[in-house]
C-alpha positions as a Python dict, from the first residue, in 0.01 Angstrom:
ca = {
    (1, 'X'): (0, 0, 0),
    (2, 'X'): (-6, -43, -405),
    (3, 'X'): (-133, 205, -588),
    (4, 'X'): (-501, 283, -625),
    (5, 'X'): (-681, 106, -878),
    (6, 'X'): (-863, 308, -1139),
    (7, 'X'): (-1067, 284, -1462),
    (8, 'X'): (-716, 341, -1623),
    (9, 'X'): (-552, 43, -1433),
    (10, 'X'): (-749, -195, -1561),
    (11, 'X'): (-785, -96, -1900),
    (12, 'X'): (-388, -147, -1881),
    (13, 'X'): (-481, -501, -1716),
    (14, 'X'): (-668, -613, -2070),
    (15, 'X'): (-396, -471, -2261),
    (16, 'X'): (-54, -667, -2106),
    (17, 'X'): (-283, -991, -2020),
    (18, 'X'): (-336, -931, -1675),
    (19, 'X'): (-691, -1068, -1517),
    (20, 'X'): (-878, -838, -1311),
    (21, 'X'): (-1033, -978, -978),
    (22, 'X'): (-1380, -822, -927),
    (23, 'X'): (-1532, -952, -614),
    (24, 'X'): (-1853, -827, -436),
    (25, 'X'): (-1900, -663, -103),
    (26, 'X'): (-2129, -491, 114),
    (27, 'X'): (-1994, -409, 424),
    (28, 'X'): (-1637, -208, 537),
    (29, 'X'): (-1517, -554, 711),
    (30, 'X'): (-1585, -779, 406),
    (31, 'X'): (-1433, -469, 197),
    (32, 'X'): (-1156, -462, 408),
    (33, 'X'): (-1077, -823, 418),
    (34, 'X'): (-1122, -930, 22),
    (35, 'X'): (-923, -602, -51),
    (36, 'X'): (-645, -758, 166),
    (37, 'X'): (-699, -1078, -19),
    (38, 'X'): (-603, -893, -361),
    (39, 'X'): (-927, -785, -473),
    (40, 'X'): (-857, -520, -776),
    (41, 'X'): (-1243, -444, -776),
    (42, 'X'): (-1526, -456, -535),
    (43, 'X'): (-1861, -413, -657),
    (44, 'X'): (-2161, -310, -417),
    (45, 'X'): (-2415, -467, -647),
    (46, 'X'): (-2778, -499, -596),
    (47, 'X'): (-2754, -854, -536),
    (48, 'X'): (-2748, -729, -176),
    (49, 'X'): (-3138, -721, -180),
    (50, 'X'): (-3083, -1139, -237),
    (51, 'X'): (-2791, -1226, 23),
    (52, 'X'): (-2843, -952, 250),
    (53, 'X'): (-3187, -874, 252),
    (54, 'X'): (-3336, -1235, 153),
    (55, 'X'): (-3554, -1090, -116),
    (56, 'X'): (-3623, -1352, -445),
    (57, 'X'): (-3508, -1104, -689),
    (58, 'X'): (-3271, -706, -710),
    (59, 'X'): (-3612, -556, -807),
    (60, 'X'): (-3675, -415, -415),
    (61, 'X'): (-3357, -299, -386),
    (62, 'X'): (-3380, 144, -357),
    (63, 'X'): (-3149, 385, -416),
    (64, 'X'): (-3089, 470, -31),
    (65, 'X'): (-2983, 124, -21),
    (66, 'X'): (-2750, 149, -208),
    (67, 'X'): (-2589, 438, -160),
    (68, 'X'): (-2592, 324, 262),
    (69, 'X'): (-2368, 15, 115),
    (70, 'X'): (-2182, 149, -64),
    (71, 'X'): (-2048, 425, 163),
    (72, 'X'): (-1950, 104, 394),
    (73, 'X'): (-1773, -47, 84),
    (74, 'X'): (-1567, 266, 60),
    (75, 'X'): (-1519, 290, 377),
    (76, 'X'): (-1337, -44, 384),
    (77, 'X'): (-1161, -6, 94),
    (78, 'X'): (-835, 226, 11),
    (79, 'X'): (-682, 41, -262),
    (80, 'X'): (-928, -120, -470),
    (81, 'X'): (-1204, 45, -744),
    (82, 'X'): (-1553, 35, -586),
    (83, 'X'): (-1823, 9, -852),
    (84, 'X'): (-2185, 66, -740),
    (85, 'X'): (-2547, -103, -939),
    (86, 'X'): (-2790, 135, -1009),
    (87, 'X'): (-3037, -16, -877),
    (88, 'X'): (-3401, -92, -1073),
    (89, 'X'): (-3594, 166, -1163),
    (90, 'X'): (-3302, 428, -1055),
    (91, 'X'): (-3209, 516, -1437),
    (92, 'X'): (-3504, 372, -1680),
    (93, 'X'): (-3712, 637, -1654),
    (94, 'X'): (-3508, 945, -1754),
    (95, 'X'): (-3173, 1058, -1865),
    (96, 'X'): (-3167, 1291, -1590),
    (97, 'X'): (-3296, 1053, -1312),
    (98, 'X'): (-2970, 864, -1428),
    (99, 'X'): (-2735, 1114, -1407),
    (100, 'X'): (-2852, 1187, -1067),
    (101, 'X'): (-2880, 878, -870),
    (102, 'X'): (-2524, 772, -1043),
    (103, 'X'): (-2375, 1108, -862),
    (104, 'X'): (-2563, 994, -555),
    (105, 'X'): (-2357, 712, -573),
    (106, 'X'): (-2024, 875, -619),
    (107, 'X'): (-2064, 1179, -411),
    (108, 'X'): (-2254, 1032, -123),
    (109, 'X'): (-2216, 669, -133),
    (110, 'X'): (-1772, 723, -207),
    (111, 'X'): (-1833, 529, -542),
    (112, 'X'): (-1563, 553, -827),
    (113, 'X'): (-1787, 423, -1080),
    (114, 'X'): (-2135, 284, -1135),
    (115, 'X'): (-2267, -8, -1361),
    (116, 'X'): (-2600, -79, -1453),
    (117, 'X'): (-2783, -298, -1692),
    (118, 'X'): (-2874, -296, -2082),
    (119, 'X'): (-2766, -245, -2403),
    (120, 'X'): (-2773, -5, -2701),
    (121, 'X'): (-3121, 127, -2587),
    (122, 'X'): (-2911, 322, -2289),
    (123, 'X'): (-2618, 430, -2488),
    (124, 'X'): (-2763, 758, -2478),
    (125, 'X'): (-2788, 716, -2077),
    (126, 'X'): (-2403, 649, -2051),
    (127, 'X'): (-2288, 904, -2251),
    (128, 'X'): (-2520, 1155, -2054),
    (129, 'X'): (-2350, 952, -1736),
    (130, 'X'): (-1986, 975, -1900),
    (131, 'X'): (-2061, 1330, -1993),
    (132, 'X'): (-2119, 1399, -1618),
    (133, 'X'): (-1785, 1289, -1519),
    (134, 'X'): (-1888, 941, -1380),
    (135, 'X'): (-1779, 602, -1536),
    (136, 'X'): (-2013, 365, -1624),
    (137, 'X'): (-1965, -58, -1648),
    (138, 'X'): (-2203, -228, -1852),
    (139, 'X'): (-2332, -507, -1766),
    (140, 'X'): (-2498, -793, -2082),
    (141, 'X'): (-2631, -1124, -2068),
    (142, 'X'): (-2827, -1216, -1820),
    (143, 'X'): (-2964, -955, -1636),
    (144, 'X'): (-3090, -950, -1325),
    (145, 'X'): (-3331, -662, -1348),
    (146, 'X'): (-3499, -831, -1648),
    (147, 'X'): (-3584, -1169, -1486),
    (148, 'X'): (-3931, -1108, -1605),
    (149, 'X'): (-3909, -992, -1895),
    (150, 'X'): (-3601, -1291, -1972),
    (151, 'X'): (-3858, -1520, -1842),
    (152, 'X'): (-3635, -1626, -1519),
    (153, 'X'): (-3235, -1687, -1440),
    (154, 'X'): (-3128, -1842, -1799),
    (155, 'X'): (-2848, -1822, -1993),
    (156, 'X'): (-2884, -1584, -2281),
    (157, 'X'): (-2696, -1604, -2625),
    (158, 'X'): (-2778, -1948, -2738),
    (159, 'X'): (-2889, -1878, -3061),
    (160, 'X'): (-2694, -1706, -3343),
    (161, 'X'): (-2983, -1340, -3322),
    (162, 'X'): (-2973, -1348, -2952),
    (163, 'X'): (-2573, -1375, -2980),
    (164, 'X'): (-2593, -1094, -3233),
    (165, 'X'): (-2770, -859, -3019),
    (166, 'X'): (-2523, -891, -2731),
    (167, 'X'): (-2215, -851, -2945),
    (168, 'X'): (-2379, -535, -3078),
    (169, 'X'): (-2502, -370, -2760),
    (170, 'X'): (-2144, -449, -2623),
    (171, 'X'): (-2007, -233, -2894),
    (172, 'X'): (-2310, -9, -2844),
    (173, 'X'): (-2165, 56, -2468),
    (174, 'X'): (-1788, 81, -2580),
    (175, 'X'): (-1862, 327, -2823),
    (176, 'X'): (-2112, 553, -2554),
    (177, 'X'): (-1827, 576, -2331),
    (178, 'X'): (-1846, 224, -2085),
    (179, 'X'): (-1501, 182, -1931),
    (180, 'X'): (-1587, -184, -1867),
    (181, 'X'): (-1852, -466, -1922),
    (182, 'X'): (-1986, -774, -1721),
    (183, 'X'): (-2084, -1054, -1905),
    (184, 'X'): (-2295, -1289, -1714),
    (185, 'X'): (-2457, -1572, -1797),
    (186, 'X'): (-2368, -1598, -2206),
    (187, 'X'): (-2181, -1944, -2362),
    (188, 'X'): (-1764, -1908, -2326),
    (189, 'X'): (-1745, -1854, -2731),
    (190, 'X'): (-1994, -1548, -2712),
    (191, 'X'): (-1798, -1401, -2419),
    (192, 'X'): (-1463, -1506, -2631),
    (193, 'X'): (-1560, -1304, -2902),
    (194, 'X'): (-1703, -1019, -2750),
    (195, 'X'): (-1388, -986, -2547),
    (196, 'X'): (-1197, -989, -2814),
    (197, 'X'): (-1410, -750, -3028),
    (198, 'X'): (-1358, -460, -2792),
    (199, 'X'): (-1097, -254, -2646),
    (200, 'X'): (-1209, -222, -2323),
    (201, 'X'): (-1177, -497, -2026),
    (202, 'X'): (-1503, -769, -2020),
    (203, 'X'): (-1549, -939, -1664),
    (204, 'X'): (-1692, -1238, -1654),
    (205, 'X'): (-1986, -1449, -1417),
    (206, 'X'): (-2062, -1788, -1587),
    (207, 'X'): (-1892, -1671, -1917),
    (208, 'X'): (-1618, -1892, -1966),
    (209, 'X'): (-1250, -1828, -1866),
    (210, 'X'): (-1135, -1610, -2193),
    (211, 'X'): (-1319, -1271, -2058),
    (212, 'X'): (-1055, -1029, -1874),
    (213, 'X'): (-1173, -1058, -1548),
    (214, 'X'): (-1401, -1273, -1339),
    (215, 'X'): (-1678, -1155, -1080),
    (216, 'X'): (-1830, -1392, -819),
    (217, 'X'): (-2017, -1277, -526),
    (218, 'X'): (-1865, -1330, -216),
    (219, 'X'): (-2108, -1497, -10),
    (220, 'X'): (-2102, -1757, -289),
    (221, 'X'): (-1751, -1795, -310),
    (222, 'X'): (-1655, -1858, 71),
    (223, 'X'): (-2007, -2100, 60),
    (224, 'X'): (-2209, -1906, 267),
    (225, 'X'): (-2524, -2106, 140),
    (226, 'X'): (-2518, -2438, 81),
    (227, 'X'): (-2857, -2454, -131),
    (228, 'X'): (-2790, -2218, -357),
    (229, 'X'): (-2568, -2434, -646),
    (230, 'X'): (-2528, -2276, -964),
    (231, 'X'): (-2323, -2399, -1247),
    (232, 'X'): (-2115, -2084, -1228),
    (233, 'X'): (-1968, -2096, -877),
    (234, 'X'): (-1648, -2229, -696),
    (235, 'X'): (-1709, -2279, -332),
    (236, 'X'): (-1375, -2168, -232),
    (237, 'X'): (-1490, -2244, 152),
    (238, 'X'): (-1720, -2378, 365),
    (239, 'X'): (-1813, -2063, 588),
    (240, 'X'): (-2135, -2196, 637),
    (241, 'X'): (-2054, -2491, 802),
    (242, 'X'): (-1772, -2307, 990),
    (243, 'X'): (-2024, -2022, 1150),
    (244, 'X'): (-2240, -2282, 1211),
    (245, 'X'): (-1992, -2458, 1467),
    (246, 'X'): (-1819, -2185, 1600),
    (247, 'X'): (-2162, -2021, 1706),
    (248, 'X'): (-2273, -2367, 1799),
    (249, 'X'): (-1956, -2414, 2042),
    (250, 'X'): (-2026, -2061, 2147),
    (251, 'X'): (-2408, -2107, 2257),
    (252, 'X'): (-2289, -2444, 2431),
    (253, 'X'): (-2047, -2289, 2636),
    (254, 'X'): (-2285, -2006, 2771),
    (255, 'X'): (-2549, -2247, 2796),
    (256, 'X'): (-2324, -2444, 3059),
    (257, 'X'): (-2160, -2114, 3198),
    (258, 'X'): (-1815, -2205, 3067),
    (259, 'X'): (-1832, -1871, 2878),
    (260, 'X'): (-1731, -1595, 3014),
    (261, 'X'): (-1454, -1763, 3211),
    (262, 'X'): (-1214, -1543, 3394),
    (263, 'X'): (-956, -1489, 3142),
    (264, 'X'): (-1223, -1307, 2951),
    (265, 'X'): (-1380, -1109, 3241),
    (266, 'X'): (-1238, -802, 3386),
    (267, 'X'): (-1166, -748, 3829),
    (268, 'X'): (-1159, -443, 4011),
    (269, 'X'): (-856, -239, 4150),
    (270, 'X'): (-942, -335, 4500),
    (271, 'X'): (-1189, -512, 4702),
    (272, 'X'): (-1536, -316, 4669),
    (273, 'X'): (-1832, -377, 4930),
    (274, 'X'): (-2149, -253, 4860),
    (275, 'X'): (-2454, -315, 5035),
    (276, 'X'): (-2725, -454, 4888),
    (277, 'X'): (-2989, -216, 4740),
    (278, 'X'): (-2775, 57, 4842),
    (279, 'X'): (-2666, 296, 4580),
    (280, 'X'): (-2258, 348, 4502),
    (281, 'X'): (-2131, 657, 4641),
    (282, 'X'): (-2082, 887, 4349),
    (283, 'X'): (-1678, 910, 4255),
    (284, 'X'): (-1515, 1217, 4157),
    (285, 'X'): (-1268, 1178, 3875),
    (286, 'X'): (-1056, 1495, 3718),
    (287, 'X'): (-1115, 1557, 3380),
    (288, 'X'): (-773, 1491, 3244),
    (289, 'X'): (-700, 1198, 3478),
    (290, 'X'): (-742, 902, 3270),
    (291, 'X'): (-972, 610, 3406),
    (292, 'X'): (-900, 417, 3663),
    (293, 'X'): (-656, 113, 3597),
    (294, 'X'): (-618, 232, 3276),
    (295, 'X'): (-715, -121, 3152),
    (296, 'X'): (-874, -82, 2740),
    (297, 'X'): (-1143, -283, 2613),
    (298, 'X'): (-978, -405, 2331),
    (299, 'X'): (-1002, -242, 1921),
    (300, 'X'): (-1332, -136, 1831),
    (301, 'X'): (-1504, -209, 1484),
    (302, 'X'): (-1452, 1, 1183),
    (303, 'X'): (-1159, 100, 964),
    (304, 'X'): (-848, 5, 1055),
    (305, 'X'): (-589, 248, 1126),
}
């Protein structure tokens, strides 16, 4: 296994050229598998209240959410950095409300870093974050949390003020103590020259190729959903149309009783009569004797050995 990525590993990455692959997940399998694939980073991000939970918007998502994905994240992961959203409303209020539901993250949820959303107006929230002990990823541009308030999914930078204020909150963040920043949803240039006005790595969703990482999430990636098409996504696969017929050949099969056949059903030792109705006589076994054929079910789920 290569080494564990940290915060420090890919501030290295920006500074020999090397692009940082920041995936999401939300699960110990789909952890396990994109962390195989060469994920460096896996974020748990609150867009699990949209893919996994079918809610319009983050905004439901609660801390206890959060925290329960994320502990399957880390679970599935051994190699590659797990960041974790705080989720809306989870840091807002108070400094302190911050500090605490980003250690909920790390200390109960296996985190080893959080990101949330916003600019210069919670620089005093990261550093109280940093101060804890806990990085912090920034995250400008569009913002998911702020649909309202943006007025809906829309790019943001545009204009020259609105380009201003994002170049300044990014410095804002790198200057409070942010290890890292997403940029999503800004114009390539903007992203260009906020990547190259800070030392520390920018990771990019819809914000051109020049940022020092990319983040896509992965049920958009493998093409999980076929009518959600935005600009910013690469269909890498066609998942959806490949669980559709495997579970389609699958419900077929049972439907005509071709499934289970016997290669995929299990006999007994030895002839066994039993009456009707009657019940089976009860069978002693010794503790330490091991079960009878010795025949396994197979691996069981979870984290591979």
């Amino acid at each position: 296994m290569k080494d564990k990525v940290t915060i420090h590993t890919l501030k290295r990455f920006k500074q020999i050229g090397q692009k940082i692959c920041m995936v999401t997940a939300y699960d110990a399998t789909f952890a396990h598998i994109l962390e195989g694939a060469g994920a460096d980073v896996l974020l748990v991000g609150d867009s699990l209240g949209m893919v996994i939970q079918g809610h319009d918007s983050t905004l439901p998502v609660t801390m206890d959410q959060m925290v329960y994905h994320t502990a399957a994240v880390a679970r599935g992961a051994r190699r590659a950095h797990v960041v974790a959203d705080l989720p809306f409303m989870s840091y807002q209020v108070s400094t302190q409300d911050a500090v605490r539901n980003a250690g909920r993250l790390v200390a109960e949820g296996g985190a080893g870093s959080i990101k949330l959303e916003g600019g210069a107006e919670f620089a005093d929230t990261v550093r109280a974050i940093v101060r804890a002990s806990i990085p912090v990823m920034g995250h400008l541009g569009l913002t998911p949390q702020s649909v309202h308030k943006m007025g809906g999914y829309v790019v943001q930078g545009r204009g020259e003020d609105q380009a201003r204020q994002i170049l300044d909150d990014a410095l804002a963040l790198e200057q409070a103590g942010a290890y890292a920043l997403v940029l999503e949803g800004v114009p390539m240039d903007l992203a260009r020259t906020v990547t190259q006005s800070l030392s520390i790595p920018t990771i990019g969703i819809g914000a051109g190729v020049d940022c020092d990482g990319q983040v896509l999430v992965c049920y958009d990636l493998l093409g999980m959903n076929p009518d959600f098409k935005p600009k910013f996504v690469k269909r890498y696969a066609n998942l959806h149309g490949s669980i559709t017929e495997a579970a389609g050949a699958y419900f077929a099969e049972v439907r005509k009783g071709a499934f289970p056949d016997e290669e995929h059903s299990f006999k007994a030792n030895k002839n066994i009569r039993l009456a009707a109705g009657a019940p089976a006589p009860a069978a002693r076994v010794e503790p330490s004797a091991p079960a009878e054929g010795g025949e396994k079910m197979g691996p069981v789920y979870g984290r591979p050995a």
